[in-house]
Phi, psi and omega in degrees: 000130183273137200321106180269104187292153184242331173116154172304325194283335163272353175280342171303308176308338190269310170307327174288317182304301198316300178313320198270358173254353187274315202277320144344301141316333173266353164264020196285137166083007194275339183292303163316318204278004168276293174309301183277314183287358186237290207281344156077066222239125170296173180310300186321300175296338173281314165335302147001289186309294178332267191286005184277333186279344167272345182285298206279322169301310181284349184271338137318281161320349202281300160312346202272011208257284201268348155276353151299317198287305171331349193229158172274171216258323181285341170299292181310337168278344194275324182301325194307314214280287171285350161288306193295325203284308198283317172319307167271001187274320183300317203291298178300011164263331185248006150292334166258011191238005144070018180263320207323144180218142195283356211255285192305335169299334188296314200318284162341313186301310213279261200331306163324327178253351155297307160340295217317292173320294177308319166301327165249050146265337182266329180293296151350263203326300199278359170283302146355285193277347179283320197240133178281182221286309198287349182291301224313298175311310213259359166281349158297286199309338246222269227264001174262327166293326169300322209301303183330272183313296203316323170325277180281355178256319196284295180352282181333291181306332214268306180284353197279319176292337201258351192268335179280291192273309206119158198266345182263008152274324165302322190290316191284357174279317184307299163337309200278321164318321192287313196256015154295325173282321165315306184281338186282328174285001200257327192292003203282140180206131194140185180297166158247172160236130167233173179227134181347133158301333169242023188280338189209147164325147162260323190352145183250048169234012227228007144290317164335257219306330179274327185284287180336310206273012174231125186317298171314297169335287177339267252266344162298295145339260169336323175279312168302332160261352175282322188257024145266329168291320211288316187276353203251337190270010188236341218277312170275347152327300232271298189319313149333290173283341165292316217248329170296303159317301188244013187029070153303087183329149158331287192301335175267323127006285160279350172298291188275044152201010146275317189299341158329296184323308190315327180311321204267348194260314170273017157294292180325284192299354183275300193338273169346291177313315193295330184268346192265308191298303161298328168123151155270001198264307180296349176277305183296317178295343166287281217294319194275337169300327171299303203298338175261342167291318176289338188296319180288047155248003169294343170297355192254358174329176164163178193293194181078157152342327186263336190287309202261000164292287195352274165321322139308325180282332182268295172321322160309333206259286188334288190295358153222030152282315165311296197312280180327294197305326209280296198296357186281312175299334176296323191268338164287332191307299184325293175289309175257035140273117171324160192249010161279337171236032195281326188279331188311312167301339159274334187285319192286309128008293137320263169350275198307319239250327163262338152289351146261003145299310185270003138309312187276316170330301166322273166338304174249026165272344188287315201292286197309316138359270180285003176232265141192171197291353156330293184292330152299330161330305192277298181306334148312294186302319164349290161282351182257014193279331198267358160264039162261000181270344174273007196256343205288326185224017184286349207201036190272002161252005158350000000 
């Protein structure tokens, strides 16, 4: 298959995703490890940290849908960009100025993940106006591969800086990312998009109502945040159980969920090729019934060596199965949304998708609590084997 140029103006765009996503991953884990080792912070309250700053960024965010579609979109990635960058920049300024509070890591977590949101509702819409309708997968496919290698390099890297500096020089890198993604987005040079100040309802339910009201979209929706909540509900279980449970050294740890990772940058890369020979509506239906299927082989973890191929092997098979699955779903999400309404539809999106995360979470730590977290693990894979079935007649315009 031959390379498909895309144009200068998406290698910028791809050059921004790419830094704030690198650097995001190399600060993955710097907030906990802040709470506990600088602020000296419970278990409970790191928890805390955790799902209340993803609950609450998205319940915040939620409105921000139809004033992005209303602007042109590259002025909103950059402020978004510098909201984050000022957001995270405040933490090591106020660790050296010996003020840092547990109240301000919620805040940050909280601003940062309203950005978060808003940038990729705006980065969408303008990917839409950027790439033509036949670009769209492999240009999804290009920012669904980075994510991955950001995946699988930035931690390692990210912990090899927090074992040298301390973990809150990592949050200032991540910061330097942000306004690094500011500037590459600034190098963006054509027209823009916005949509007519009177052209569509603003109500910000009204990403609902166009995702409700078209079948496919639905049932699509739905399948992408129940196995994305479902696999996000395991992830402190699966920690719980490595590092508690089966006393997994660090370094094997960061094994068996970067190498993994890797799986997804060639899933990525795979995808495009695989829909052009296969159809993409026959592509999506493998890979997302694969991608539900592998998680329940975590029920067979245990310590040791057989323990942690395991957790590779499984994690590897999931993440390029994701990898495939993911830009076919991003370039259909694309296509049947009008582009007046694509950030309102990303947003919503984005809102529902952390909030039934940080719901499920909730849940199935309580599940491990009365059971233990094996047996929560294993009902996750269970339960994600029956959402592929919303795939069965969700995506017949593929």
């Amino acid at each position: 298959m031959r390379r498909m140029r895309l144009g200068h103006n998406f290698r910028w765009l791809w050059s921004a995703y790419a830094v704030s996503t690198y650097g995001t991953w190399m600060a993955f884990g710097a907030f906990p490890l802040i709470a506990v080792q600088v602020l000296h912070s419970t278990v409970f309250a790191v928890a805390l940290l955790e799902a209340a700053g993803l609950a609450v960024a998205a319940v915040v965010a939620f409105p921000l849908g139809p004033w992005v579609d209303r602007r042109a979109k590259r002025p909103v990635m950059i402020a978004m960009d510098l909201a984050r960058f000022l957001a995270m920049a405040s933490v090591p300024l106020a660790y050296f100025c010996g003020s840092l509070s547990f109240g301000q890591l919620l805040a940050v977590s909280v601003v940062s993940g309203t950005a978060s949101i808003a940038f990729t509702a705006a980065s969408g819409a303008y990917l839409k106006h950027l790439v033509r309708g036949d670009q769209l997968l492999v240009a999804n496919g290009r920012f669904e591969g980075t994510s991955w290698v950001a995946t699988a390099a930035g931690p390692p890297l990210g912990g090899a800086l927090v074992a040298v500096l301390g973990p809150v020089v990592t949050v200032l890198a991540n910061a330097l990312s942000y306004l690094l993604s500011a500037l590459g987005i600034l190098r963006l040079r054509g027209s823009d998009v916005a949509a007519p100040a009177a052209s569509r309802e603003s109500g910000f339910l009204e990403g609902w109502r166009f995702i409700v009201g078209d079948r496919a979209l639905r049932r699509l929706f739905l399948n992408a945040i129940l196995v994305s909540g479902l696999i996000m509900a395991t992830v402190p279980l699966l920690s719980v159980l490595l590092l508690g449970q089966y006393h997994y050294p660090a370094w094997q740890y960061g094994l068996a969920f970067g190498l993994p990772a890797l799986g997804g940058f060639a899933g990525a890369r795979l995808s495009a090729r695989l829909s052009a020979r296969y159809g993409r509506h026959r592509v999506m239906i493998v890979s997302g019934w694969s991608r539900s299927f592998f998680p329940l082989g975590l029920a067979l973890v245990q310590p040791g060596l057989p323990g942690l191929l395991t957790v590779i092997v499984v994690e590897g098979l999931l993440i390029t199965c994701m990898g495939v699955f993911n830009p076919i779903l991003a370039t259909e999400r694309l296509r049947r949304t009008p582009a007046d309404r694509v950030a309102q539809v990303l947003t919503t999106w984005s809102v529902s998708s952390k909030l039934l995360q940080a719901a499920l979470m909730v849940i199935w730590g309580g599940l491990a609590t009365l059971t233990s977290p094996l047996t929560a693990i294993t009902l996750s894979g269970l339960f994600l084997l029956a959402t592929p079935l919303l795939l069965r007649t969700g995506s017949g315009a593929a």
